[in-house]
C-alpha positions as CSV (number, residue, x, y, z in Angstrom):
1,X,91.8,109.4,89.3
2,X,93.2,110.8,92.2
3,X,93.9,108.4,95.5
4,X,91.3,110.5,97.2
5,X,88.4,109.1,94.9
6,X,89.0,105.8,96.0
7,X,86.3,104.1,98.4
8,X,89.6,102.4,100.1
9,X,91.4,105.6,101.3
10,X,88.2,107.0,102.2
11,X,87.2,104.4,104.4
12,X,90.6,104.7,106.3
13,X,90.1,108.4,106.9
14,X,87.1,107.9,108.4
15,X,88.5,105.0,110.8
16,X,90.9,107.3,111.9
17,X,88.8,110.1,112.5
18,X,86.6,107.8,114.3
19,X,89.6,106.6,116.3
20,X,90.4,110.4,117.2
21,X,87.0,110.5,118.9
22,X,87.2,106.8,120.5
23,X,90.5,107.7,121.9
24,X,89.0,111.2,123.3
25,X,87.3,109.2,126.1
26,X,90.3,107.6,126.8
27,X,91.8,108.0,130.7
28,X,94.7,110.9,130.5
29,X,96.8,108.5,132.1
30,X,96.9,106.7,128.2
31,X,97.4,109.7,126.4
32,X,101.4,108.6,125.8
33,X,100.1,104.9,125.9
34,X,97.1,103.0,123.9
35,X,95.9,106.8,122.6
36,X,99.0,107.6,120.8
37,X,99.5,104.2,119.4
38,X,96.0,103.9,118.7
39,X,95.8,107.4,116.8
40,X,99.3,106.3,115.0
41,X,98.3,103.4,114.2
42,X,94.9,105.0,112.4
43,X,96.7,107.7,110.6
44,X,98.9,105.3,109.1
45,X,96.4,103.4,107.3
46,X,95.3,106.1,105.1
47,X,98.7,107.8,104.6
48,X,99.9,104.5,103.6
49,X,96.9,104.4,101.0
50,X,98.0,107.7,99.6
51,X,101.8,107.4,99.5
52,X,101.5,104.1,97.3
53,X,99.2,105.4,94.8
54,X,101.6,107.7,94.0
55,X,104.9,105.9,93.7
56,X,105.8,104.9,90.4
57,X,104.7,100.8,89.7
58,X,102.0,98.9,90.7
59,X,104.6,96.7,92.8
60,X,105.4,100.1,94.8
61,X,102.0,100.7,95.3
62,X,101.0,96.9,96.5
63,X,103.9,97.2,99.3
64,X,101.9,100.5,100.5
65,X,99.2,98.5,100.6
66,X,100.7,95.7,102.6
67,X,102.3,98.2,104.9
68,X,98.6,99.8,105.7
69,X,97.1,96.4,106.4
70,X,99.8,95.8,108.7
71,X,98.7,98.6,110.4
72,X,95.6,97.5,110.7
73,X,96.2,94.5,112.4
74,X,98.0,96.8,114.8
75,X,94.8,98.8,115.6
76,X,93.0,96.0,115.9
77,X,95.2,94.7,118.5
78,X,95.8,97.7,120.4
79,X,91.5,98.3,120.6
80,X,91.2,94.5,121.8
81,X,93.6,95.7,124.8
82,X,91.9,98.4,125.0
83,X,88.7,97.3,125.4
């Protein structure tokens, strides 16, 4: 099974993509700002996803894990100020 079978990673591409498109309407003045963050912050949950399924343990791929949850409690955060 390959990481992009899994319901999990797919799910994070489409929040990012969906991000892309939020953060479209976004004032220019953010673009360095809230959209950048918001859009890295995104990304990051997927590519997270991805990189730990193919480390080596299941330890390796857990930390992955935790590392893409923590980023997104950072989107989440960064779309409450935004909103």
């Amino acid at each position: 099974m390959s990481y992009r079978e899994q319901f999990i990673w797919k799910r994070g591409v489409q929040l990012a993509i969906n991000c892309y498109r939020l953060t479209e309407k976004f004032p220019k003045s953010e673009l360095y700002g809230l959209t950048s963050q918001i859009r890295r912050s995104a990304v990051s949950v997927p590519s997270n996803i991805a990189e730990g399924y193919g480390r080596r343990t299941q330890n390796e791929y857990i930390q992955f894990l935790h590392i893409a949850l923590g980023s997104l409690r950072e989107l989440d955060t960064q779309l409450i100020i935004a909103k």
